[in-house]
C-alpha positions as CSV (number, residue, x, y, z in Angstrom):
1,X,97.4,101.0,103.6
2,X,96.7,103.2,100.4
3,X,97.1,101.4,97.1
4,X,100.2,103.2,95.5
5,X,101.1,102.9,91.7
6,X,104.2,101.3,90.7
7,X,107.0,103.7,89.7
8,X,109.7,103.3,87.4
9,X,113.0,102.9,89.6
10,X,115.6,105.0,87.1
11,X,112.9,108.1,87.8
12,X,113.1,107.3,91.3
13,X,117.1,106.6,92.0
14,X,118.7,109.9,92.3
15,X,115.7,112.0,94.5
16,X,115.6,108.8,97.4
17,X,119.7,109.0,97.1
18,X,119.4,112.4,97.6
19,X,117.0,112.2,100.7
20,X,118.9,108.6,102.3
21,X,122.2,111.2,102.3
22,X,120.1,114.5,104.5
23,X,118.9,111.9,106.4
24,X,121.9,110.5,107.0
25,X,123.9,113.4,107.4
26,X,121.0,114.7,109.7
27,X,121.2,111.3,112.1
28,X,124.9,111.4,112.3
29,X,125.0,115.3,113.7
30,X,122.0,114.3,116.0
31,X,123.3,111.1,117.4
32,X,126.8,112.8,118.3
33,X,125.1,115.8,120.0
34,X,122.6,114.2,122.1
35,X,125.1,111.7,123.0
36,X,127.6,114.5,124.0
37,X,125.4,116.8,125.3
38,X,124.1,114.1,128.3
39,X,128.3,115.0,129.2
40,X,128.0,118.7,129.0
41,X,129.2,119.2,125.4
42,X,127.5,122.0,124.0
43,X,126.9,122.7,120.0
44,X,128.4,125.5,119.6
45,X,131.5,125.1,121.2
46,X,133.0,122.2,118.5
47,X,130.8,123.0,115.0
48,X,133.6,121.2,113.3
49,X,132.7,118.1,115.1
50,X,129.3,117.8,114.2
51,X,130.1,118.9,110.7
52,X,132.6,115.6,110.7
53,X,129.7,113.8,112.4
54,X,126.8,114.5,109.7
55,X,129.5,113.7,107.1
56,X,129.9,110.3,108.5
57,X,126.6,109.9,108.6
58,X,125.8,110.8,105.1
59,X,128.7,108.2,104.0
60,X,127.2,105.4,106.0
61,X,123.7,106.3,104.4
62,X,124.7,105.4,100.5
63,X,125.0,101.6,101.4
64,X,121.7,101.3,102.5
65,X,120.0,103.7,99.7
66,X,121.7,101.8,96.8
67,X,120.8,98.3,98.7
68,X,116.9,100.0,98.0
69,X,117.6,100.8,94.7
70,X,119.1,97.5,93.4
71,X,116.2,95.8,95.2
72,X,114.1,97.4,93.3
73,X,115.4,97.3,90.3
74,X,116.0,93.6,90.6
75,X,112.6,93.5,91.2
76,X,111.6,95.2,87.4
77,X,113.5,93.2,86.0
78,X,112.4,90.1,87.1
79,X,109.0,91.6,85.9
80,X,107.4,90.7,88.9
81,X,103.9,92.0,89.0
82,X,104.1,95.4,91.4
83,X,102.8,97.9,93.1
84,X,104.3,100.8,94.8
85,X,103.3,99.3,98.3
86,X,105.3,96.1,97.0
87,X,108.5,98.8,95.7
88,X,108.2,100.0,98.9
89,X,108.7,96.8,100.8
90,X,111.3,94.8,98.6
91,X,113.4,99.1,99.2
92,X,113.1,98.4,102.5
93,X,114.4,94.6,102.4
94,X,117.4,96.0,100.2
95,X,118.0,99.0,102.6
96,X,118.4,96.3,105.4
97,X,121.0,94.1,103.0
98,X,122.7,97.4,102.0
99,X,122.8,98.0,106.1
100,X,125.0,95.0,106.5
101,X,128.1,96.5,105.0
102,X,128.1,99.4,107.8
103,X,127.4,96.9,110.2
104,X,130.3,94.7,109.6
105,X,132.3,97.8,109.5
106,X,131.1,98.7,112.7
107,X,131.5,94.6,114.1
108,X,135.1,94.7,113.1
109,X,136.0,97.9,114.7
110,X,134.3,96.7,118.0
111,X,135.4,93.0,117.7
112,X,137.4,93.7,121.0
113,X,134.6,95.4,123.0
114,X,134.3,93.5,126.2
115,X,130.2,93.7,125.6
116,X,129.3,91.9,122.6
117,X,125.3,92.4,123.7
118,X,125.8,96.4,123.0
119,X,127.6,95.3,120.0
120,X,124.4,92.9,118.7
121,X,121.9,95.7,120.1
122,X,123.2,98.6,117.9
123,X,123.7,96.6,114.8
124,X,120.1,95.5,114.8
125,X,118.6,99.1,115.8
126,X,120.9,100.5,112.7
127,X,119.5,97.5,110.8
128,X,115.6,97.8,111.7
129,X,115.7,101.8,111.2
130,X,117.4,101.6,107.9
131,X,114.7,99.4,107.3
132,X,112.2,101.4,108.0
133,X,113.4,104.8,107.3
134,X,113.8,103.3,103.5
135,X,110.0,102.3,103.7
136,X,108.5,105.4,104.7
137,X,110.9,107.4,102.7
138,X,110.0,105.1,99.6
139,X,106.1,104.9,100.0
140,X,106.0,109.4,101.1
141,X,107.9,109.6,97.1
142,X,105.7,107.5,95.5
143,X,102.7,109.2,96.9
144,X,104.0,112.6,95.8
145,X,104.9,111.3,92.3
146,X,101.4,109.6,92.3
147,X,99.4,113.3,93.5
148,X,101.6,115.0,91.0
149,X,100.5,112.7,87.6
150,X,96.8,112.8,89.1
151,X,96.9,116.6,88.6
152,X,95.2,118.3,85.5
153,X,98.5,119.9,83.5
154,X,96.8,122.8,83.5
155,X,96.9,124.1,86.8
């Protein structure tokens, strides 16, 4: 893993919002049209729909994103020696806390599904990809910020 220097979090707060809400927005259109489409729902015929999907996706991204950017800004304030490898990971622990407020939502609004396995199964994926999605998102802005200060300003 590339060494990565350590960013300040205010600089970084409203760019990985930003991205965590197209991403979001992005999964939530996806999701509903591959899940319809295995039932012969095509795209085009319900564009409202997926509009309403990547909407609800974009919503159930901001718990996650802020649970990253608390994490880390817990972490500068604790003064913790850091690096942006080390931002990186303690985003992605606080984009799996953040995660846990969907989650529940979703717990309580399936409480009387008959499987609780699919239940356990889809808050865990949701968990683990928010996790990871934070992560990669995290490390790719800190290694653009980082190619971006190594420039000369002149060119």
């Amino acid at each position: 893993m590339v060494s990565l220097p350590a960013q300040n979090p205010d600089r970084l707060f409203f760019p990985l919002v930003g991205i965590a809400v197209l991403i979001g927005a992005a999964l939530g259109a996806l999701t509903l049209a591959t899940s319809e489409m295995v039932e012969g729902w095509s795209a085009s015929a319900s564009p409202g729909l997926l509009f309403m999907a990547a909407f609800v996706g974009a919503l159930v991204s901001f718990p996650p994103a802020i649970g990253a950017a608390v994490a880390v800004a817990i972490q500068r304030r604790r003064r913790l020696s850091s690096s942006g490898n080390r931002q990186a990971l303690v985003a992605a622990l606080g984009a799996a806390v953040g995660a846990i407020i969907p989650t529940l939502a979703y717990i309580s609004i399936n409480s009387f599904e008959p499987n609780a396995i699919t239940t356990l199964l889809t808050v865990t994926i949701f968990i683990l990809v928010c996790s990871c999605i934070a992560l990669v998102t995290f490390r790719a802005t800190l290694s653009i910020i980082s190619k971006r200060q190594k420039k000369p300003s002149g060119s």
